[in-house]
C-alpha positions as CSV (number, residue, x, y, z in Angstrom):
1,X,92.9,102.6,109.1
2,X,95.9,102.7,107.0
3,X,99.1,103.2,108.3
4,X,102.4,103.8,106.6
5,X,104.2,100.4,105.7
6,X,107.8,100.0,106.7
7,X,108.3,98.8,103.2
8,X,108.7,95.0,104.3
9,X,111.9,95.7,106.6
10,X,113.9,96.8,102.7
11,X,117.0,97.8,104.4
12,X,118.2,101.4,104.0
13,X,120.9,101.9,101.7
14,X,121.3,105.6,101.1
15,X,120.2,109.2,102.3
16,X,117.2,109.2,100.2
17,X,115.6,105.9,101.7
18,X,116.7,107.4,104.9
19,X,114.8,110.4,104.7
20,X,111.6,108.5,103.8
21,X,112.2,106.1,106.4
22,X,112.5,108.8,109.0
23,X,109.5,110.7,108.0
24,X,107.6,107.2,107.6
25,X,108.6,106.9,111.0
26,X,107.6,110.6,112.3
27,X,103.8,109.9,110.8
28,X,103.6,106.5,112.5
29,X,105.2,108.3,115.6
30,X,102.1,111.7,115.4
31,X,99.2,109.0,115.2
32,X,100.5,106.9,118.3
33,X,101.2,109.8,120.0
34,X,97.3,111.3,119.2
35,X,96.5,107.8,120.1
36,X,97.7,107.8,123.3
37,X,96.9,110.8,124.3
38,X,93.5,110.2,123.4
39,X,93.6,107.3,125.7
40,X,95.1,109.0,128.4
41,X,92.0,112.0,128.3
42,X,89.4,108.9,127.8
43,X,90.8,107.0,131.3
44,X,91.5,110.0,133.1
45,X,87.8,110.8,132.5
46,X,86.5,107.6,133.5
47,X,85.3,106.8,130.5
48,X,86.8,103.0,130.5
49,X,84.5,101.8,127.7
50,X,85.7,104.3,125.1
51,X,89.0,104.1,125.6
52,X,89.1,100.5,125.6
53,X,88.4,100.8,121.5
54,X,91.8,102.9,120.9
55,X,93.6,99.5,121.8
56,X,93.4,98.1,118.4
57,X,94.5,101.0,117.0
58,X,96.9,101.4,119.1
59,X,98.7,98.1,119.2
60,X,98.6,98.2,115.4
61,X,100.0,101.5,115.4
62,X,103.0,100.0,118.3
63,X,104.0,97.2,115.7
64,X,104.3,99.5,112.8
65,X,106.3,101.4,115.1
66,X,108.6,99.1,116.3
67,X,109.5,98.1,112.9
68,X,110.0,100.9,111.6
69,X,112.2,101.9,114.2
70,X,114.4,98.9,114.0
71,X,114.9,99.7,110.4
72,X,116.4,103.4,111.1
73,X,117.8,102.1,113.7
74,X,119.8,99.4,111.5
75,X,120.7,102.2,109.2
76,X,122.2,104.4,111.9
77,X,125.5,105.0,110.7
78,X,124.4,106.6,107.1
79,X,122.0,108.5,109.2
80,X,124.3,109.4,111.3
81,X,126.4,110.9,108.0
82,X,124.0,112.0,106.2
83,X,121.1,113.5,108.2
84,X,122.3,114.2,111.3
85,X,120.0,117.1,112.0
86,X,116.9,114.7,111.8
87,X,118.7,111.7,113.7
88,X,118.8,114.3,116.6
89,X,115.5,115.5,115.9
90,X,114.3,111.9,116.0
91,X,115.9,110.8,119.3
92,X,114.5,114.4,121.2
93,X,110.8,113.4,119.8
94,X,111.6,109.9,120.7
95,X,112.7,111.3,124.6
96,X,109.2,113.2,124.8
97,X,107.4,110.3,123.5
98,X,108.8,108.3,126.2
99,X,107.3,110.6,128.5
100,X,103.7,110.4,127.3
101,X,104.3,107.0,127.5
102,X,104.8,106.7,131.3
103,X,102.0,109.2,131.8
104,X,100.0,106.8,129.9
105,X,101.1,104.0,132.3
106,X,100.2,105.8,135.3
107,X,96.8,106.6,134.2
108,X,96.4,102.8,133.5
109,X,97.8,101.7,137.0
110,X,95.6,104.3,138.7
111,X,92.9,103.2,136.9
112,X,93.3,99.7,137.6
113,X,93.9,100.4,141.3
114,X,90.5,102.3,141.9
115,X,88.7,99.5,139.9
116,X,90.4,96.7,142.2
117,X,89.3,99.0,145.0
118,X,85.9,99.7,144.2
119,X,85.4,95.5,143.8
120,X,87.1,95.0,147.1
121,X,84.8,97.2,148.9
122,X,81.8,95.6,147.3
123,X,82.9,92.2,147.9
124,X,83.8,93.4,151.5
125,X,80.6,95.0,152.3
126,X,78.8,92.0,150.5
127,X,80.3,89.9,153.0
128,X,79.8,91.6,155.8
129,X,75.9,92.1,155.0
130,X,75.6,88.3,154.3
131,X,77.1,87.6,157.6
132,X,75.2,86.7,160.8
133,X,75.7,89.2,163.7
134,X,76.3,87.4,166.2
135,X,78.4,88.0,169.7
136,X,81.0,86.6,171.7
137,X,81.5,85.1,175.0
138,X,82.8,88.3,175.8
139,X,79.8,90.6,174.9
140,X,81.7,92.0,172.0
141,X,80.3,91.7,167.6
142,X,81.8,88.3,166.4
143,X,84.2,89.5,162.8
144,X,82.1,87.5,160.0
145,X,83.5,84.4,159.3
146,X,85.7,83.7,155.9
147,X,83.5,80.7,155.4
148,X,80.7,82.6,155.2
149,X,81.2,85.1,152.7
150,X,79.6,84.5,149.2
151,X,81.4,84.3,145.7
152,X,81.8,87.9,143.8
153,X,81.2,87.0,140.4
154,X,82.0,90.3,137.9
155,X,82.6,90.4,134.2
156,X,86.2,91.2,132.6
157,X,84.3,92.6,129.8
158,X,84.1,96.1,129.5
């Protein structure tokens, strides 16, 4: 995968370089976005495995972002002179990027909420099923003791 190079953080020094830095920026910007949305349609699917392999990609695709962000934004003011059609045009994609962004989040957390569900409900039914039934002075089912219960063991490894 290549992606474009921030030209080693050269700072910005007239419209020119700005342009190129902005449109660097938009191509870094269109395959994070396909990226993420990717992602997003993998998880919402349940299909954990294959969206696990986008995170290389993906981070590598967040660092050349970042820097390449910091350098337009360190050349803001002869953006701001020169282009500032794009500079607008920038922040509005920038806005709806943000948004697929905490879409993205909330897919994750939902995801990660049913998983911790589903493994609580094994290791309580587990523990329920390795529990004696046994009863009380009082004629009524003993709750299994916390003592009792056996280790869940899982993999992290998807």
């Amino acid at each position: 995968m290549t992606i474009p190079s921030p030209h080693a953080a050269a700072p910005i020094a007239n419209a020119g370089e700005a342009e190129r830095a902005i449109a660097n920026l938009n191509k870094i910007m269109d395959r994070l976005i396909d990226t993420v949305e990717e992602e997003t349609a993998r998880l919402r699917a349940g299909r954990l495995r294959d969206a696990v392999e986008l995170d290389e990609a993906k981070v590598e695709l967040a660092r050349a972002y970042a820097a390449e962000s910091d350098r337009v934004k360190s050349a803001k003011d002869i953006i701001a002179q020169s282009l500032p059609d794009a500079l607008d045009a920038l922040r509005q994609r920038h806005d709806a990027f943000h948004a697929l962004l905490q879409k993205n989040l909330t897919v994750l957390a939902t995801a990660h909420a049913v998983s911790e569900g589903i493994i609580r409900g094994v290791s309580g039914e587990l523990a329920r099923k390795a529990a004696p039934s046994t009863y009380g002075a009082s004629g009524r089912a003993n709750a299994p003791s916390s003592k009792t219960s056996q280790p869940l063991a899982i993999s992290r490894t998807l």
